[in-house]
Residue, then its C-alpha position, 0 to 999 in steps of 0.5 A: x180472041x188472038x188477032x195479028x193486024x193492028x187494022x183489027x185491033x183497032x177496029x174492036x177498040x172503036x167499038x169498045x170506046x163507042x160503048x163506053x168501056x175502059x180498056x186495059x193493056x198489059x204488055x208482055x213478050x209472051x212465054x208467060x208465067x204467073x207473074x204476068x197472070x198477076x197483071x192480067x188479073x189486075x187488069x181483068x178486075x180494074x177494067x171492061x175490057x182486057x188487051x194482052x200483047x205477046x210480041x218479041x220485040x227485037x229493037x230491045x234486043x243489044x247485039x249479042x242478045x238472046x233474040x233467036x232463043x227467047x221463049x216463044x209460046x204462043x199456043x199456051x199465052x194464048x190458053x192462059x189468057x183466054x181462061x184469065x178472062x182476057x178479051x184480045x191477045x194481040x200478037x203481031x209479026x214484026x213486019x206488022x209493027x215495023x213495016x221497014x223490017x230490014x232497017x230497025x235502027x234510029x237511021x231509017x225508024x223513028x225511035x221514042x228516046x227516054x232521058x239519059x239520065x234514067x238509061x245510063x244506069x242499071x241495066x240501061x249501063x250495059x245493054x245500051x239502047x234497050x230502053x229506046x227500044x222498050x219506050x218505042x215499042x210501049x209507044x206504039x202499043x199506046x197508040x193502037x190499043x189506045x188503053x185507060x189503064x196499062x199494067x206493068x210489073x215491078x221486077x222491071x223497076x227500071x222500066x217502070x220509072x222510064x215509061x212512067x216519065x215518058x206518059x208524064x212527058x209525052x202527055x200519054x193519055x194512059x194511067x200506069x198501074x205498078x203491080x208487085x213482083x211475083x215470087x216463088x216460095x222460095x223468093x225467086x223472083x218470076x221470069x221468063x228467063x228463069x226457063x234457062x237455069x237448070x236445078x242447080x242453077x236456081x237453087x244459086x239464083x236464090x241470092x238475089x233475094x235473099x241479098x236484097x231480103x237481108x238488106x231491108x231487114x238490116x235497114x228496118x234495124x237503123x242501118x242506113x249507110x249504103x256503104x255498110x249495107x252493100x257490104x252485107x251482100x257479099x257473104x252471100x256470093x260465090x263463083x257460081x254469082x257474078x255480080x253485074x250491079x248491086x245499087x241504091x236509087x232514088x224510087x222516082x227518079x233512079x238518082x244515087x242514094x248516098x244514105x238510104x230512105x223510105x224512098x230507096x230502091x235497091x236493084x240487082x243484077x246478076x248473071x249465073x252461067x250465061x244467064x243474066x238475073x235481075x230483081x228490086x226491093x223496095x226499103x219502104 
C-alpha cells in the first residue's frame, strides 16, 4: 500500500506494534534495482511487517549536485515492491518531511550531525554536509517508522559505519542489518546512478571492481602494504577514469590503514564522464 502522510503511516505502525509484529524498514530514494530487491527480501524474510521509503532526500544533496535529474520512478517501486511482499511504501513530498521547505539549512532545521572524524573523509571529503543530511533524514524515518530491523546495503559502506554510530550513539532503538553488495555478472557494482552511462561508459565502469577484486586476491597472496597494493590499480586506469579516491580503512571506524588486516575496507571513488562511481571490498 503506497501512503503520502506520516499521520498514516503512523497510524498502521500502532496497530502493527498493538499486535505484536516486528517491523522492518529499508530506506531508498527510489528508482530501484536489484540491489535494493535484495534489502527488501532480507527484510520481508527477517520480519512481520515491511516498510519501504522512496523519497529524494535533498538536504543530501551538495550544490551542484544531481537533485533535478535524479531518477524518479515511483509507479515501478511501487510495482517491485508490492510483488516483493512489502506491506507499505512510503513516499512522502518533501514539504511532508521538512514543513519549513524553503529553509532546508542548519540555520532554520534541526540537523542530526554525525562525528567529523567519520565524514571528513571518502565521499564525506568532497561532498561536504551529505552526511548530516543522510543521518538527518535516516533519523526522522527511525522516528516515524519506529522499525526493529533497518536493512541498508554495503555499497554505501561509509553510510553504513555512520548510521551505525549514530543508533550506538543516539540510543536508537533499531538494529542495523548490513546487506552485501549486489553485482552484475560482470561485477559492476548495482546503482541508481549507473541509469547514466552509456554502453561504453559501463564496459569503463568495470575498473572499480576489477581494481578492488585484484586487490584482495594480492592480499590473500601475503601482500600487506598499502603503498604496494594502491599501486597495482593503476595499470588498470586510463583517461576514460578519473580517480577521486582509492583508500584503506579501519572497518569500524573508517581510521586509515598503514598495513592491512582482516579488518581493512578498500573504498573507491571514480567519476567516468560526469558521472561519479563509488564501490568497497572488503579484504576479510
Amino acid at each position: 500500500m503506497l501512503y503520502h502522510k506520516i499521520v498514516e503511516v503512523r497510524e498502521k505502525i500502532k496497530q502493527w506494534k498493538k499486535e505484536g509484529l516486528t517491523v522492518g524498514l529499508v530506506p531508498t530514494m527510489g528508482a530501484l534495482h536489484n540491489g535494493h530487491l535484495s534489502l527488501i527480501k532480507k527484510s520481508v524474510e527477517k520480519c512481520d511487517k515491511t516498510v519501504v521509503s522512496v523519497f529524494v532526500n535533498p538536504i543530501q544533496f551538495c550544490p551542484g549536485e544531481d537533485l533535478d535529474k535524479y531518477p524518479r520512478t515511483l509507479d515501478a517501486d511501487e510495482k517491485l515492491c508490492n510483488d516483493a511482499g512489502v506491506d507499505i511504501v512510503f513516499s512522502p513530498s518533501p514539504v511532508e518531511m521538512y514543513p519549513d521547505a524553503q529553509m532546508l539549512s542548519n540555520d532554520f532545521l534541526t540537523y542530526v550531525i554525525p562525528p567529523f572524524f567519520y565524514t571528513n573523509k571518502l565521499c564525506g571529503k568532497s561532498r561536504v554536509g551529505h552526511f548530516d543530511g543522510v543521518c538527518t533524514v535516516v533519523n526522522k524515518l527511525f522516528n516515524i517508522v519506529q522499525p526493529d530491523f533497518a536493512f541498508f546495503g554495503e555499497k554505501d559502506r561509509q553510510q553504513l559505519i555512520i548510521l551505525k554510530k549514530m543508533v550506538k550513539d543516539l540510543n536508537i532503538p533499531v538494529q542495523i542489518i548490513p546487506c552485501p553488495i549486489v553485482r552484475e555478472e560482470n561485477g559492476l557494482a548495482l546503482s541508481s546512478r549507473n541509469k547514466y552511462l552509456s554502453e561504453d561508459d559501463k564496459v569503463n565502469a568495470l575498473v572499480l571492481s576489477k581494481i578492488l577484486f585484484n586487490i584482495k586476491s594480492c592480499y590473500n597472496e601475503g601482500m600487506k602494504d598499502v603503498k604496494a597494493l594502491t599501486e597495482t590499480a593503476y595499470s588498470f586506469l586510463n583517461d576514460r577514469h578519473s580517480l577521486e579516491y582509492l583508500e584503506f580503512r579501519d572497518a569500524d571506524n573508517l581510521e586509515e590503514k598503514t598495513a592491512a588486516d582482516n579488518n581493512t575496507i578498500v573504498f573507491i571513488a571514480l567519476k567516468i564522464g560526469n558521472v561519479r562511481l563509488i564501490d568497497n571490498i572488503s579484504l576479510v
